[in-house]
CHARMM-style PDB file with segment names, atoms N, HN, CA, C and O in Angstrom:
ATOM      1  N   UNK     1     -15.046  14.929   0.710  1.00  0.00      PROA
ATOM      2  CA  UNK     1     -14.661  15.602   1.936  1.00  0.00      PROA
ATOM      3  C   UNK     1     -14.450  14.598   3.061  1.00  0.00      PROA
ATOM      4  O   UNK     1     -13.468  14.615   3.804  1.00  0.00      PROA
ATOM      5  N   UNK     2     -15.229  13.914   3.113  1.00  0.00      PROA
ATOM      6  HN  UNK     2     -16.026  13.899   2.510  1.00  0.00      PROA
ATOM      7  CA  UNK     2     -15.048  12.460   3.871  1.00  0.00      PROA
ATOM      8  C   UNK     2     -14.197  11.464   4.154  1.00  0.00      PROA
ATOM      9  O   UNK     2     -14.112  10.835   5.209  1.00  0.00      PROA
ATOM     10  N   UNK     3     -13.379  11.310   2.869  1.00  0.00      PROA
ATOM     11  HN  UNK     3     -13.448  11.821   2.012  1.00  0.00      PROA
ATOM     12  CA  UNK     3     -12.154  10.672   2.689  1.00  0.00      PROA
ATOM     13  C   UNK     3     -11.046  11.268   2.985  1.00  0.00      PROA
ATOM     14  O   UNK     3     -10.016  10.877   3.533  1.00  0.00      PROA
ATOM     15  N   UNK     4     -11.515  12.675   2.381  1.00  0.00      PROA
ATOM     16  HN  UNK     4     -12.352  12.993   1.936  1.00  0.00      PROA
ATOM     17  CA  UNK     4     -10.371  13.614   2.855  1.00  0.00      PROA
ATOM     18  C   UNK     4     -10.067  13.846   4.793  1.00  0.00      PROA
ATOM     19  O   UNK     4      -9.031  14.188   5.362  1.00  0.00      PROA
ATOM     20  N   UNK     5     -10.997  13.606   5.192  1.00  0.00      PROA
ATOM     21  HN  UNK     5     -11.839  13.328   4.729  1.00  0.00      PROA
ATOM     22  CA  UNK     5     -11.042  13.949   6.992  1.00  0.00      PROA
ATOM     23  C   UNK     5     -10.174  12.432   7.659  1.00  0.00      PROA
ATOM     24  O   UNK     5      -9.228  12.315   8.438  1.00  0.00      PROA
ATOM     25  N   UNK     6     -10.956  11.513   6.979  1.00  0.00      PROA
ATOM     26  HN  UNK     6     -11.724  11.608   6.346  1.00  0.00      PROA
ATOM     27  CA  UNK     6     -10.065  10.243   7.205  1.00  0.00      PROA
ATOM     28  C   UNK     6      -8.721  10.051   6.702  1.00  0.00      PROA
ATOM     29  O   UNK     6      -7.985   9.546   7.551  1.00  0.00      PROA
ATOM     30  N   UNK     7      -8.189  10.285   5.632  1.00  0.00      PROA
ATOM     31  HN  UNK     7      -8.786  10.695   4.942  1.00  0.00      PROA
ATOM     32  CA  UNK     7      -6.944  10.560   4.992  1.00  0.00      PROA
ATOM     33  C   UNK     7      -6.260  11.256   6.118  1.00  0.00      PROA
ATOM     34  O   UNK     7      -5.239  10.667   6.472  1.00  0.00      PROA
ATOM     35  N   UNK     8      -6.436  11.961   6.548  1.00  0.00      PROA
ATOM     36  HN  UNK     8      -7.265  12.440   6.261  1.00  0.00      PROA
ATOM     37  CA  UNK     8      -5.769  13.188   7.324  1.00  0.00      PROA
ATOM     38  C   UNK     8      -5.761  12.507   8.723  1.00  0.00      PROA
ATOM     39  O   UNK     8      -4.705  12.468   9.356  1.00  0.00      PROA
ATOM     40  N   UNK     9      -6.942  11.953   9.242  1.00  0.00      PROA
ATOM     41  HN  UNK     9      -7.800  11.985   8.729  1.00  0.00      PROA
ATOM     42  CA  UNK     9      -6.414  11.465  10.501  1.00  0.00      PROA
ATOM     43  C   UNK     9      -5.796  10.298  10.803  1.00  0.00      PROA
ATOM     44  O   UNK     9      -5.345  10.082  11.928  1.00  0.00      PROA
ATOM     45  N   UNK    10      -5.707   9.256   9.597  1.00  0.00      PROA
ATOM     46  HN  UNK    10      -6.073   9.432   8.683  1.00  0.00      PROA
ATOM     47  CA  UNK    10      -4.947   8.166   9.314  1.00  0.00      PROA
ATOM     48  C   UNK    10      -3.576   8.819   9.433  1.00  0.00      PROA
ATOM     49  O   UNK    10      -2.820   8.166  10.152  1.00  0.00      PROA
ATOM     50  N   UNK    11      -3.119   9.787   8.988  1.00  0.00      PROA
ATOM     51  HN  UNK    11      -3.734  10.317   8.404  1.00  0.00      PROA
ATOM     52  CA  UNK    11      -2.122  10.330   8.296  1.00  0.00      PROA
ATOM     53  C   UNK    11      -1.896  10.630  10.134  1.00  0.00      PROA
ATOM     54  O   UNK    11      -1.336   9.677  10.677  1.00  0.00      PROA
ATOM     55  N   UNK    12      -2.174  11.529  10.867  1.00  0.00      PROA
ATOM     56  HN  UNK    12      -2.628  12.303  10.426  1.00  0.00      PROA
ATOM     57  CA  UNK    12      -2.204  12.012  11.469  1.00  0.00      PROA
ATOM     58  C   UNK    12      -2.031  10.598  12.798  1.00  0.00      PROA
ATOM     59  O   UNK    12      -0.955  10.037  12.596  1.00  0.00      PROA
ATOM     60  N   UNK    13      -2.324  10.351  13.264  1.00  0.00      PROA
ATOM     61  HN  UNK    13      -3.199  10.807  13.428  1.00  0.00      PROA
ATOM     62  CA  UNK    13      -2.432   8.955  13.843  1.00  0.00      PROA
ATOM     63  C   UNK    13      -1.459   8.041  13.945  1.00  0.00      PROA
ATOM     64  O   UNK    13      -1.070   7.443  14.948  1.00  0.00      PROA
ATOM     65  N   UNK    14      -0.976   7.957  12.475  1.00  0.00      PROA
ATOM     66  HN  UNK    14      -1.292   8.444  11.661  1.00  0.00      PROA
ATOM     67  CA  UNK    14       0.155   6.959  12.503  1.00  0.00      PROA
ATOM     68  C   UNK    14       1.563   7.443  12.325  1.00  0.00      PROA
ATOM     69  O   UNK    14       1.891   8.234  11.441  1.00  0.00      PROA
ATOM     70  N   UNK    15       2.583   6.796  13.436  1.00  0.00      PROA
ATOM     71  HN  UNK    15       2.316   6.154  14.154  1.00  0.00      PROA
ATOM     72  CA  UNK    15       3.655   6.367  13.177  1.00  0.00      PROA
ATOM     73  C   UNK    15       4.700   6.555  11.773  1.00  0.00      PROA
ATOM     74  O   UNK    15       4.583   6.284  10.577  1.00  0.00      PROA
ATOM     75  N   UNK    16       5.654   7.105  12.540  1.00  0.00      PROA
ATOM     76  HN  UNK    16       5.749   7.325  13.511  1.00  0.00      PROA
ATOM     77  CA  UNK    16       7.290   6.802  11.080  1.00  0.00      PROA
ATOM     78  C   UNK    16       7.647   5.637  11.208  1.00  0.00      PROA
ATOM     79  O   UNK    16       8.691   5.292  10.656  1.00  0.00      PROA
ATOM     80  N   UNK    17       6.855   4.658  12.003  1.00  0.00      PROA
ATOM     81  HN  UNK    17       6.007   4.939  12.451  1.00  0.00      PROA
ATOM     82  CA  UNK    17       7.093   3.257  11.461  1.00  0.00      PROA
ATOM     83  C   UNK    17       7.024   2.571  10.408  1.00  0.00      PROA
ATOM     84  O   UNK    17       5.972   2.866   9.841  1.00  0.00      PROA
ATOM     85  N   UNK    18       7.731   1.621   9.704  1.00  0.00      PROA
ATOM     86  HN  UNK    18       8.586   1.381  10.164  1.00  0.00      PROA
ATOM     87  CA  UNK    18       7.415   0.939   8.602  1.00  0.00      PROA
ATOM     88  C   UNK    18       6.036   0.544   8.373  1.00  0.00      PROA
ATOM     89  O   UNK    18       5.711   0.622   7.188  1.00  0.00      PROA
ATOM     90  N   UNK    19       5.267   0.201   9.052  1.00  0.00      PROA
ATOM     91  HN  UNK    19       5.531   0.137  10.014  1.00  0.00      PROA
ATOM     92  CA  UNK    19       3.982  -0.290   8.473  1.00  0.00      PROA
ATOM     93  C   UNK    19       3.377   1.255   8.752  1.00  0.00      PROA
ATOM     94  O   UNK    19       3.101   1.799   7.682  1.00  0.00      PROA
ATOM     95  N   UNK    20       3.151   1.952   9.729  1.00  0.00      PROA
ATOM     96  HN  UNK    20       3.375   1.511  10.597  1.00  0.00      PROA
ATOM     97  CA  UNK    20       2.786   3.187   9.450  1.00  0.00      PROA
ATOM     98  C   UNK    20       2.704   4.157   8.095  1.00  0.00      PROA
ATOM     99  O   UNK    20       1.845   5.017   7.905  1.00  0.00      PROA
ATOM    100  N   UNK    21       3.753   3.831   7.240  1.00  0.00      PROA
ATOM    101  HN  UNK    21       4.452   3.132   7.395  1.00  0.00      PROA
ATOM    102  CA  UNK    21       4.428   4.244   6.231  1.00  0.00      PROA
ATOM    103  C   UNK    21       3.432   3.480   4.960  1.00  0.00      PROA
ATOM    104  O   UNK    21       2.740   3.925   4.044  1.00  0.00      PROA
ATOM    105  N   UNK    22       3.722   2.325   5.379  1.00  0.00      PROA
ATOM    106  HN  UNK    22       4.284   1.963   6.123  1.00  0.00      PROA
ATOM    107  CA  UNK    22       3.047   1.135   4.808  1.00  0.00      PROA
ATOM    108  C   UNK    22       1.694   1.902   4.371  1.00  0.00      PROA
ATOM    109  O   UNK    22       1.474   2.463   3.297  1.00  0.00      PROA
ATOM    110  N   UNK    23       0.678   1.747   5.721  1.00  0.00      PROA
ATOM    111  HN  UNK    23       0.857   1.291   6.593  1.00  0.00      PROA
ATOM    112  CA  UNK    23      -0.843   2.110   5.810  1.00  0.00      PROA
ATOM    113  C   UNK    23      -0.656   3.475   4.801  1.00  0.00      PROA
ATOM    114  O   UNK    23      -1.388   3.537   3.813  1.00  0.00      PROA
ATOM    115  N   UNK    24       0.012   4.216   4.974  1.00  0.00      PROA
ATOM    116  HN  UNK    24       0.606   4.165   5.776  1.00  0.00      PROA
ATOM    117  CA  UNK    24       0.088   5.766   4.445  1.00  0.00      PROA
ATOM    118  C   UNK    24       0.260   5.648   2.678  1.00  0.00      PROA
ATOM    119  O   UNK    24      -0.174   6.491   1.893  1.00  0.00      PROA
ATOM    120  N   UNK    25       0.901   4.555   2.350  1.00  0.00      PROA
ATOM    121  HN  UNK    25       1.253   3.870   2.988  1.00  0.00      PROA
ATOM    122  CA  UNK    25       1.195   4.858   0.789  1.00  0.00      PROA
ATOM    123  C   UNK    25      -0.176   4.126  -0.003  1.00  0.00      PROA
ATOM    124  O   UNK    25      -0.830   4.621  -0.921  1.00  0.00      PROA
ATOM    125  N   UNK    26      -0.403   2.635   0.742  1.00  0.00      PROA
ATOM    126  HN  UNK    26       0.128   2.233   1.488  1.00  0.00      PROA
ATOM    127  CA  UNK    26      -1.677   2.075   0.701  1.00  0.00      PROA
ATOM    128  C   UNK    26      -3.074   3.192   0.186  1.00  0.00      PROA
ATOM    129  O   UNK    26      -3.646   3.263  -0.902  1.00  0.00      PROA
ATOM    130  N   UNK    27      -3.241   3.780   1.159  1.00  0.00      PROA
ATOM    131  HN  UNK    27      -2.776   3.722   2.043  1.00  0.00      PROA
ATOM    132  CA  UNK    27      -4.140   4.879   1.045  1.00  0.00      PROA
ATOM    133  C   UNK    27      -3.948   5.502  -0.102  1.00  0.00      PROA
ATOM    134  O   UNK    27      -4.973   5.489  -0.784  1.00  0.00      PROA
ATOM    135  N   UNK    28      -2.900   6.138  -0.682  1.00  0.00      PROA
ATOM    136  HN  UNK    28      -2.068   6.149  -0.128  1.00  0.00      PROA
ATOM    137  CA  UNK    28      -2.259   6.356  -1.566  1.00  0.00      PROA
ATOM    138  C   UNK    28      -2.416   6.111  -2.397  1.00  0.00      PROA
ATOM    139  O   UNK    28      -2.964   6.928  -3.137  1.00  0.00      PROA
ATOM    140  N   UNK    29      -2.089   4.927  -2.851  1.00  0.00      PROA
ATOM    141  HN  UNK    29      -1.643   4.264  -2.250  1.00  0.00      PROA
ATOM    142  CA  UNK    29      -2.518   4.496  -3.619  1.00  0.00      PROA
ATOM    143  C   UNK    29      -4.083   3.925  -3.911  1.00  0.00      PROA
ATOM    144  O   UNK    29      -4.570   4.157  -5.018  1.00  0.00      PROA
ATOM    145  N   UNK    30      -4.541   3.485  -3.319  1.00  0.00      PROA
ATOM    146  HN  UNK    30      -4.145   3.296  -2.420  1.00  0.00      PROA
ATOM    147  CA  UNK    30      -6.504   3.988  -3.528  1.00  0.00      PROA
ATOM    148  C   UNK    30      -7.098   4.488  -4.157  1.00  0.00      PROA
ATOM    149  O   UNK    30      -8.049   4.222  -4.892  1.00  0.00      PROA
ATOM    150  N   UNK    31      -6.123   5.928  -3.702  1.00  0.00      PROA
ATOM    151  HN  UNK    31      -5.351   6.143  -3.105  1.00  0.00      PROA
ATOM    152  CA  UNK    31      -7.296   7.143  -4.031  1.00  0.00      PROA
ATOM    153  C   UNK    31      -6.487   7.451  -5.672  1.00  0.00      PROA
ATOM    154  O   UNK    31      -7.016   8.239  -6.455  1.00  0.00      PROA
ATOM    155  N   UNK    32      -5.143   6.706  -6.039  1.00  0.00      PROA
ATOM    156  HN  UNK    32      -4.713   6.065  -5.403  1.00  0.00      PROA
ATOM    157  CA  UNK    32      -4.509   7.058  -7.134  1.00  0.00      PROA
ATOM    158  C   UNK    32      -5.506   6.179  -8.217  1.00  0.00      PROA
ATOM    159  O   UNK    32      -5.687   6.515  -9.388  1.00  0.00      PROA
ATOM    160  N   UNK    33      -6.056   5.086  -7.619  1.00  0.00      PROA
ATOM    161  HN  UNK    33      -5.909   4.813  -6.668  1.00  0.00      PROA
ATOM    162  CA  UNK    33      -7.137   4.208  -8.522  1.00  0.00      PROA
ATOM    163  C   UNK    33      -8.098   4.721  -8.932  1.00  0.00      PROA
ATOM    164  O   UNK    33      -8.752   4.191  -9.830  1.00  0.00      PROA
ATOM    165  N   UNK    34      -8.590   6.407  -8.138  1.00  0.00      PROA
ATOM    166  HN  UNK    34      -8.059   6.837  -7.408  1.00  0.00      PROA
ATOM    167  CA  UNK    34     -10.071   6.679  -8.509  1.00  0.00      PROA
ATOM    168  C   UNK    34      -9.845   7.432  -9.561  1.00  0.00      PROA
ATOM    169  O   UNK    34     -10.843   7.976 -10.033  1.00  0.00      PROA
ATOM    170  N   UNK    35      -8.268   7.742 -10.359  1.00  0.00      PROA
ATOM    171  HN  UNK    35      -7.457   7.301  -9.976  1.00  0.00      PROA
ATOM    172  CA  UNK    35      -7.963   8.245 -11.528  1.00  0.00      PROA
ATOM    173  C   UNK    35      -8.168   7.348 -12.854  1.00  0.00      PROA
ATOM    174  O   UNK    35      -8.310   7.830 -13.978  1.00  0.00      PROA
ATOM    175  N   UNK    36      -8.162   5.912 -12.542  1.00  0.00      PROA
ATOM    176  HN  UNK    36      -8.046   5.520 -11.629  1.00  0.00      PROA
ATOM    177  CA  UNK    36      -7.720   4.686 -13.607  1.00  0.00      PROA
ATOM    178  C   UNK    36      -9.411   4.684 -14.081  1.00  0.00      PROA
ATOM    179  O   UNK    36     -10.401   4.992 -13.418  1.00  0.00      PROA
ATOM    180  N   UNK    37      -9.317   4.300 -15.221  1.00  0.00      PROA
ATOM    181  HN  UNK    37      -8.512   4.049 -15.760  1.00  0.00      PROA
ATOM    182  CA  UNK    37     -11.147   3.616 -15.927  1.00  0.00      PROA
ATOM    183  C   UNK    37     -11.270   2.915 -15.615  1.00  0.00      PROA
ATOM    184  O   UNK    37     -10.476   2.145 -15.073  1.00  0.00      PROA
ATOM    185  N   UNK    38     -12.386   2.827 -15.811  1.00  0.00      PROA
ATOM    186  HN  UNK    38     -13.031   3.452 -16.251  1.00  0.00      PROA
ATOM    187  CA  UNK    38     -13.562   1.605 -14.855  1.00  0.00      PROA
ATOM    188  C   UNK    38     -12.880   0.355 -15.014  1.00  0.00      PROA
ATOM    189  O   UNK    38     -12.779  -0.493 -14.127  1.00  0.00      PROA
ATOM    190  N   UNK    39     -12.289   0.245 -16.487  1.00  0.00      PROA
ATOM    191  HN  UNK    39     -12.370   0.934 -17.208  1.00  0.00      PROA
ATOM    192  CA  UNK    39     -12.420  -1.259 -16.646  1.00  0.00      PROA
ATOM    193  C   UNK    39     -10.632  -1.804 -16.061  1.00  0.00      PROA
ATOM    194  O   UNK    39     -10.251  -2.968 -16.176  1.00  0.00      PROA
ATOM    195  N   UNK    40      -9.872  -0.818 -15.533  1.00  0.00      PROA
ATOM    196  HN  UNK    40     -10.182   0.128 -15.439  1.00  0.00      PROA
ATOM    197  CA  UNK    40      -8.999  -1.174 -14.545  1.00  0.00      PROA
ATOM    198  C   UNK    40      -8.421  -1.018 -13.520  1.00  0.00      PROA
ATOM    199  O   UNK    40      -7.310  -1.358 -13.113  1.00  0.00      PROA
ATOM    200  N   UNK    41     -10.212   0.169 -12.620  1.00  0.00      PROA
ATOM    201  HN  UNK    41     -11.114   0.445 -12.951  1.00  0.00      PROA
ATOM    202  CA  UNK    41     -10.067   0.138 -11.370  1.00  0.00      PROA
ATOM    203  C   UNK    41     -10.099  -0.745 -10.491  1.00  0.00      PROA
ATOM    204  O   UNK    41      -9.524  -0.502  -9.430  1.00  0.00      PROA
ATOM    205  N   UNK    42     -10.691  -1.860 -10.649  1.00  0.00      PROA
ATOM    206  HN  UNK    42     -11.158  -2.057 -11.511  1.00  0.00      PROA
ATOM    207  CA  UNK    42     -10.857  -3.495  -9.470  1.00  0.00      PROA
ATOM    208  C   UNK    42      -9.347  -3.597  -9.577  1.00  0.00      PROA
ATOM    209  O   UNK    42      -8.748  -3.340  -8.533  1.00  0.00      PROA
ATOM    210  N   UNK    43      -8.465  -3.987 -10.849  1.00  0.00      PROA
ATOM    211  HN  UNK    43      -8.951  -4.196 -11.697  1.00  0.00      PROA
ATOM    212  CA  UNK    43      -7.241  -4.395 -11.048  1.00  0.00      PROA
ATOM    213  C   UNK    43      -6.223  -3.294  -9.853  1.00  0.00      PROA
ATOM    214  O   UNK    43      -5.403  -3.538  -8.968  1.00  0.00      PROA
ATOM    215  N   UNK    44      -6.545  -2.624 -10.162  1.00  0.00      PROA
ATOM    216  HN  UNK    44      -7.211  -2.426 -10.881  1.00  0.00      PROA
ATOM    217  CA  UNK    44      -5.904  -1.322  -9.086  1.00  0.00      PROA
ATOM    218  C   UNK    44      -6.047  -1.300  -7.802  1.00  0.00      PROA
ATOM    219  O   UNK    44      -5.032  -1.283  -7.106  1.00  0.00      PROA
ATOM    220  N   UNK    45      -6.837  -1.296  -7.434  1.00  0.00      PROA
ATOM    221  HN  UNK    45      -7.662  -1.310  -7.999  1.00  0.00      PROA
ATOM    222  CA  UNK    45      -7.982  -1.641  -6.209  1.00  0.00      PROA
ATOM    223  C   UNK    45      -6.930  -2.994  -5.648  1.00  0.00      PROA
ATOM    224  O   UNK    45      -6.229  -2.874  -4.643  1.00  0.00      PROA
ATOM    225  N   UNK    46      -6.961  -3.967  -6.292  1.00  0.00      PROA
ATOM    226  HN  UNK    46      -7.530  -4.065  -7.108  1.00  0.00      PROA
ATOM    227  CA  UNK    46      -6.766  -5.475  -5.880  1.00  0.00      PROA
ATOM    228  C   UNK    46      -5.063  -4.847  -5.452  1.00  0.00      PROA
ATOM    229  O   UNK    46      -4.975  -4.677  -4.236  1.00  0.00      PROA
ATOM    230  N   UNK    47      -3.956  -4.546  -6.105  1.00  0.00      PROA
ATOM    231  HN  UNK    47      -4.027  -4.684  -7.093  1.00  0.00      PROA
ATOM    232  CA  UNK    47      -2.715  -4.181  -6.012  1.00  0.00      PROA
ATOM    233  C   UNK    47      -2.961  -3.879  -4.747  1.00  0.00      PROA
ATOM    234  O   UNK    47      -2.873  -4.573  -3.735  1.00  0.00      PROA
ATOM    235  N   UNK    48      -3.337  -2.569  -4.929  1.00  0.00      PROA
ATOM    236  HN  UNK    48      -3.408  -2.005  -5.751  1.00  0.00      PROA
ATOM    237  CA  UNK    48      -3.500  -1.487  -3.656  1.00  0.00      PROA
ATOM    238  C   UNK    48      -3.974  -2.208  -2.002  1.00  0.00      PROA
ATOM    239  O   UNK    48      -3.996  -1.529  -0.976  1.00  0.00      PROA
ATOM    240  N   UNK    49      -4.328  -3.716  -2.057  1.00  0.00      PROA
ATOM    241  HN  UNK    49      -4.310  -4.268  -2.891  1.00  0.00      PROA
ATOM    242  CA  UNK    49      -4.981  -3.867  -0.945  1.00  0.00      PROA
ATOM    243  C   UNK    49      -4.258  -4.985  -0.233  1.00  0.00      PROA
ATOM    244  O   UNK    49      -4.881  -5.678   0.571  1.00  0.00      PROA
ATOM    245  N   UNK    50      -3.054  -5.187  -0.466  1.00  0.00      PROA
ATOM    246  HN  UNK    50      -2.548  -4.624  -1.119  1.00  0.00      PROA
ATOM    247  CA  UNK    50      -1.889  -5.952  -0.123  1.00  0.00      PROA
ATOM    248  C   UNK    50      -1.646  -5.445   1.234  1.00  0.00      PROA
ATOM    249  O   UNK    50      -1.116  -4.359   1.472  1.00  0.00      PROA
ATOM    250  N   UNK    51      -2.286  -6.744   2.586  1.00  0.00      PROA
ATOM    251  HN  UNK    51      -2.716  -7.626   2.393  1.00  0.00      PROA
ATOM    252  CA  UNK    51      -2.197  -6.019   3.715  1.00  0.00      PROA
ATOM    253  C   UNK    51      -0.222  -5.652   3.801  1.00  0.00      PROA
ATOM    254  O   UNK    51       0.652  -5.685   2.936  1.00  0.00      PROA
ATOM    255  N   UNK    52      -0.205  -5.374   5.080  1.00  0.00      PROA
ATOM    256  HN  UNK    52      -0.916  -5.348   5.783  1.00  0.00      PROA
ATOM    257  CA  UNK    52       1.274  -5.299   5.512  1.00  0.00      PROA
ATOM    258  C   UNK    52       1.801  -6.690   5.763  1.00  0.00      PROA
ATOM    259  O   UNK    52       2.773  -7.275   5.284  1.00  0.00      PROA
ATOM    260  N   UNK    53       0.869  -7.071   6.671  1.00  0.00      PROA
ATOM    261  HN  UNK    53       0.079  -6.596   7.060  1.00  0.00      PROA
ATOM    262  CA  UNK    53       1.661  -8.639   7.202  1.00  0.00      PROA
ATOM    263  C   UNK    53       2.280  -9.606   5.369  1.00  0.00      PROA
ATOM    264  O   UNK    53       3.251 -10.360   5.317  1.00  0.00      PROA
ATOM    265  N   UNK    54       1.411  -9.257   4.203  1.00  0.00      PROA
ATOM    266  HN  UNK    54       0.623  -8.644   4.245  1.00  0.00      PROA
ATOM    267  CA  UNK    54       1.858  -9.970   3.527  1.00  0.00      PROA
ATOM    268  C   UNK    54       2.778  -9.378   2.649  1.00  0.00      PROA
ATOM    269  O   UNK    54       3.535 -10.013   1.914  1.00  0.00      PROA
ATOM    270  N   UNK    55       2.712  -8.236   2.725  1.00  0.00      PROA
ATOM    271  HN  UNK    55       2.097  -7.721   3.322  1.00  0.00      PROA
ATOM    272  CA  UNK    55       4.109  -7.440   2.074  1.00  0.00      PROA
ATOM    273  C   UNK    55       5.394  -7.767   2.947  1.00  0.00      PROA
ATOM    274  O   UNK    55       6.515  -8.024   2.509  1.00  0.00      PROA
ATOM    275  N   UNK    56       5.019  -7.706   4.196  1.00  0.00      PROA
ATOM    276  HN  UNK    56       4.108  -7.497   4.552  1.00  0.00      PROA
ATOM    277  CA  UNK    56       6.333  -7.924   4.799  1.00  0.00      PROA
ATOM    278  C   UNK    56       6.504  -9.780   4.776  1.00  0.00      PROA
ATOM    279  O   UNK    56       7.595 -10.268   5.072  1.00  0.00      PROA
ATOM    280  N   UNK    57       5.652 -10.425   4.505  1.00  0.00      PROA
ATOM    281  HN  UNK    57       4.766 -10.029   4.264  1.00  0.00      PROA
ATOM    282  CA  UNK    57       6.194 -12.010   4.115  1.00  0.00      PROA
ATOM    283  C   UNK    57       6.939 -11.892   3.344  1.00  0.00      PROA
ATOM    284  O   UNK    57       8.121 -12.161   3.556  1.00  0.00      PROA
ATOM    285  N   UNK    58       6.314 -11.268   1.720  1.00  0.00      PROA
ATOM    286  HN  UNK    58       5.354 -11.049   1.548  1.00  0.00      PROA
ATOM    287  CA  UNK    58       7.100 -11.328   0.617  1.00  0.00      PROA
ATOM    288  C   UNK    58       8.055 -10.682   0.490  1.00  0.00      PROA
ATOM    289  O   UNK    58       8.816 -10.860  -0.461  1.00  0.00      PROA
ATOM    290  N   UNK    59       8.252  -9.801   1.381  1.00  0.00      PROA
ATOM    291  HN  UNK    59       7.634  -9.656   2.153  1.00  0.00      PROA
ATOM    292  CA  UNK    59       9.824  -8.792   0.867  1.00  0.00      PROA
ATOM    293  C   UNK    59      10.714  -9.739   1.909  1.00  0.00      PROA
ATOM    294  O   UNK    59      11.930  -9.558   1.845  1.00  0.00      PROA
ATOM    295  N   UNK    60      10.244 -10.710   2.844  1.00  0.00      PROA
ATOM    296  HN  UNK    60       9.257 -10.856   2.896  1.00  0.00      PROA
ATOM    297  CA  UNK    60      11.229 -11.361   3.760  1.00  0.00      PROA
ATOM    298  C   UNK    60      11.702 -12.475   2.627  1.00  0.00      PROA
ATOM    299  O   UNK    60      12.863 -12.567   2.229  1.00  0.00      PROA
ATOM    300  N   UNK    61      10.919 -13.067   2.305  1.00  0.00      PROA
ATOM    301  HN  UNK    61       9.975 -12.993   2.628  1.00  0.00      PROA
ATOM    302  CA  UNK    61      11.374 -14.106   0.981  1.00  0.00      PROA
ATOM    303  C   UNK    61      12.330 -13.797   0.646  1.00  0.00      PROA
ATOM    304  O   UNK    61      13.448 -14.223   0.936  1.00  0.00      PROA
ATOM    305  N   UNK    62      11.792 -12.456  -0.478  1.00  0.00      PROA
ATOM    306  HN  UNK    62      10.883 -12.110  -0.714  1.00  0.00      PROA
ATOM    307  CA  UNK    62      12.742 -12.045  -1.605  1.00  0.00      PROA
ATOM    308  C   UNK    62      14.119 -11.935  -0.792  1.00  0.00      PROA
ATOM    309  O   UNK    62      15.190 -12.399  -1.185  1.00  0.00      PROA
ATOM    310  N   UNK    63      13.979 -11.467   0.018  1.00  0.00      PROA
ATOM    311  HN  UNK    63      13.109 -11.090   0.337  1.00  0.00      PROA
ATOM    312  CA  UNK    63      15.573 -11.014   0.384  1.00  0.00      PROA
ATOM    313  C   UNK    63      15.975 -12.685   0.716  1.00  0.00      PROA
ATOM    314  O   UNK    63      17.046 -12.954   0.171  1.00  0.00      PROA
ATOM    315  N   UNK    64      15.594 -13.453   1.205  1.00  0.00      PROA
ATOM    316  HN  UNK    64      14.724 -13.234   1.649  1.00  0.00      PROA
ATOM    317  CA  UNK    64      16.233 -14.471   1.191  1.00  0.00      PROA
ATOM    318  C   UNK    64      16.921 -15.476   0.064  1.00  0.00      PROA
ATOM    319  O   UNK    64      17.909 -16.211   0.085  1.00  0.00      PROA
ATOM    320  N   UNK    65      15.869 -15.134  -0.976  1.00  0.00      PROA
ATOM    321  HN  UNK    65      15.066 -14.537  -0.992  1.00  0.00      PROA
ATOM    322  CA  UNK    65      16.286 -15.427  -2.295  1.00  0.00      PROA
ATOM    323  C   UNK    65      17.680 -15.464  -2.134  1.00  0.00      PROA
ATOM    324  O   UNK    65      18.164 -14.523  -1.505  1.00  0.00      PROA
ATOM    325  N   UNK    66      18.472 -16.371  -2.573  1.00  0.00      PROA
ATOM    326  HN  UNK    66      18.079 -17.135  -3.084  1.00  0.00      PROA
ATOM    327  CA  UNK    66      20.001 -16.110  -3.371  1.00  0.00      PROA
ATOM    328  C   UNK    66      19.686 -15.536  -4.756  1.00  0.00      PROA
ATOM    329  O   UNK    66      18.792 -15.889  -5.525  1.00  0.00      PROA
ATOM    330  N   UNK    67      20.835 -14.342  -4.950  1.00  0.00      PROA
ATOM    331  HN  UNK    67      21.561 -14.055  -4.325  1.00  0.00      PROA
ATOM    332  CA  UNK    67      20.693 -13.482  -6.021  1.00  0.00      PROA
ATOM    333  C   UNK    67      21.416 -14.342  -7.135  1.00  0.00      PROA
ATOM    334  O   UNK    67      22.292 -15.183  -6.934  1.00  0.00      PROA
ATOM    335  N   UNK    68      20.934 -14.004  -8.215  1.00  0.00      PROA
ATOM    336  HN  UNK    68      20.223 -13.321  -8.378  1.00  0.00      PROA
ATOM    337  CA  UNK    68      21.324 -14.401  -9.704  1.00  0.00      PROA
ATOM    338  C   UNK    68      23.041 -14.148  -9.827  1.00  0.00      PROA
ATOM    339  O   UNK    68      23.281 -12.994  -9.472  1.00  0.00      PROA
ATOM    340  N   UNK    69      23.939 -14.679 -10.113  1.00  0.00      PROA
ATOM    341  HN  UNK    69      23.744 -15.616 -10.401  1.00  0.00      PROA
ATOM    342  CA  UNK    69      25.423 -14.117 -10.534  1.00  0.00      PROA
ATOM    343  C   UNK    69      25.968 -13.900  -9.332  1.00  0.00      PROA
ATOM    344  O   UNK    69      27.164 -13.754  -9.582  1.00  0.00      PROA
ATOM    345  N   UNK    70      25.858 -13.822  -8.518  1.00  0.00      PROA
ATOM    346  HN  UNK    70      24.886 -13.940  -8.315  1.00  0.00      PROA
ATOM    347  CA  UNK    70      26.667 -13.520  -7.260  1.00  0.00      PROA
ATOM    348  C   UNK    70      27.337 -14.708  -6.402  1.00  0.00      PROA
ATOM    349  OT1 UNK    70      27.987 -14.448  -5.390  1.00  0.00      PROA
TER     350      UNK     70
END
């Protein structure tokens, strides 16, 4: 019930901004870990905890990447 009150005011709180969005799927995914077995919830957990600042490093990369064949 607890998570659920926080879920909701996270939800509630934030922004249609990109990292808003961000924080929102994050969460999301979390609570999608408390479905996985034990022995690959940390592994789940660890995915799931990719702040924003470093998602948005790595998706700035990638796009800089020059693409394969083009």
């Amino acid at each position: 019930m607890n998570k659920l009150l926080i879920l909701i005011v996270l939800l509630g709180l934030s922004s249609c901004s990109n990292r808003g969005i961000y924080e929102n799927l994050r969460i999301q995914q979390r609570n999608d870990c408390l479905k996985e077995p034990p022995a690959r919830y940390d592994e789940c957990v660890e995915r799931a905890d990719k702040s924003y600042e470093e998602y948005r490093r790595e998706r700035e990369e990638a796009l800089e990447e020059p693409s394969n064949g083009s």
